[in-house]
C-alpha positions as CSV (number, residue, x, y, z in Angstrom):
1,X,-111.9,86.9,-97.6
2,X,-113.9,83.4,-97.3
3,X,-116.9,84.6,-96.1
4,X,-116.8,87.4,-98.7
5,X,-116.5,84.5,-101.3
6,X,-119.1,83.1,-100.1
7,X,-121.3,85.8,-99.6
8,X,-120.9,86.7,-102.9
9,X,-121.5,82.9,-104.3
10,X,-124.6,82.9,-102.6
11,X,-125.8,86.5,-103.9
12,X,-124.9,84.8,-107.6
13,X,-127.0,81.6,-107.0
14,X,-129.6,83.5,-105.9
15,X,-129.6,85.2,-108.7
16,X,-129.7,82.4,-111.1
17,X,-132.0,81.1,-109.2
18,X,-134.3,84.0,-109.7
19,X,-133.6,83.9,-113.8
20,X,-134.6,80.5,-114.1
21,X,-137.8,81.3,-112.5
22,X,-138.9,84.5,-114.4
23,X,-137.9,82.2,-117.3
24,X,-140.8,80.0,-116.4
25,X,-143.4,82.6,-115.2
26,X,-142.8,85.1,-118.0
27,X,-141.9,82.7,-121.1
28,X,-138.6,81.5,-122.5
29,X,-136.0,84.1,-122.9
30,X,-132.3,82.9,-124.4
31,X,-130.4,86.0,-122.4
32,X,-131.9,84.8,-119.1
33,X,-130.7,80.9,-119.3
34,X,-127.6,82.3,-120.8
35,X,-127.7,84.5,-117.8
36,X,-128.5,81.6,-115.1
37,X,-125.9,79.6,-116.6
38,X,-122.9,81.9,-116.6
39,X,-124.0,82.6,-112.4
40,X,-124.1,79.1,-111.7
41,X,-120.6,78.7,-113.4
42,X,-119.1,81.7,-111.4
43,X,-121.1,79.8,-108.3
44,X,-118.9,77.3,-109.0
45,X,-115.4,79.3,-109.9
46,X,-115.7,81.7,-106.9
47,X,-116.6,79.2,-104.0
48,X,-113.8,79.1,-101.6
49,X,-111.7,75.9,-101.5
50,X,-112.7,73.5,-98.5
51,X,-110.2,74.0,-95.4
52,X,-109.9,71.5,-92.7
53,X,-112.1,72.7,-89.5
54,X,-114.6,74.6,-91.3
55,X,-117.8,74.8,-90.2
56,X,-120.6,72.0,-91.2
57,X,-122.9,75.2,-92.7
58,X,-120.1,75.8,-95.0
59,X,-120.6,72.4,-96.4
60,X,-124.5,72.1,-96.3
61,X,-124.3,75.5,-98.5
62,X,-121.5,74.3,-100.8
63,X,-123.7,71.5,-101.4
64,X,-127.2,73.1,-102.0
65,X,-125.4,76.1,-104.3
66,X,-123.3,73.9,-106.3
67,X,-125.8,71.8,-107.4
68,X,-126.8,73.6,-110.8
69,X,-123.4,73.1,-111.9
70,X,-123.0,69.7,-110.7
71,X,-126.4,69.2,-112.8
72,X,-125.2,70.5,-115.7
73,X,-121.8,68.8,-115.7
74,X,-123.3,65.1,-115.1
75,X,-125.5,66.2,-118.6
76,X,-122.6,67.0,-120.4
77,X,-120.5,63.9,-119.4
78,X,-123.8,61.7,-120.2
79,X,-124.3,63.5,-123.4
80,X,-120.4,62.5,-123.7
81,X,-120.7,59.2,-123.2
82,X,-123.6,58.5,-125.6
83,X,-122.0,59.8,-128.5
84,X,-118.0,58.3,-127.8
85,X,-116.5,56.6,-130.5
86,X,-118.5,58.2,-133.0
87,X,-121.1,55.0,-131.5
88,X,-124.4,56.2,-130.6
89,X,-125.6,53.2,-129.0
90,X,-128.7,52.8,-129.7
91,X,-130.7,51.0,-131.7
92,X,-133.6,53.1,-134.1
């Protein structure tokens, strides 16, 4: 059932992948990073938890297909961090 996870985690990233691309070639569309986002999410959501001996692929994959999201989350928490407190921060 792993591998099937996986399988399928990678068939979404490609996937994504492939939105964010036809986004750049063929001009901005809002249902295709809508798209890219919600398959990165699932990416994410459907990987299958780490086990101990697993193989070292399993981990070099995990790492290239979770990226997006981990992306994405480090932009929220900055965009978090910058407005806490109701303090911007900076100085205009």
């Amino acid at each position: 059932m792993n591998d099937f996870r996986a399988v399928l985690a990678i068939f979404l990233f490609a996937t994504g992948v492939y939105f964010i691309i036809d986004m750049f070639m063929y001009g901005f569309n809002w249902s295709l990073l809508i798209f890219s986002i919600i398959a990165f999410l699932l990416v994410h959501i459907i990987w299958p938890p780490k086990r101990d001996g697993e193989s070292n692929w399993y981990d070099i994959i995990e790492l290239l297909v979770d990226l997006p999201y981990q992306g994405m989350a480090m932009m929220i928490r900055g965009v978090g961090k910058i407005f806490k407190n109701g303090d911007v921060g900076l100085d205009l």
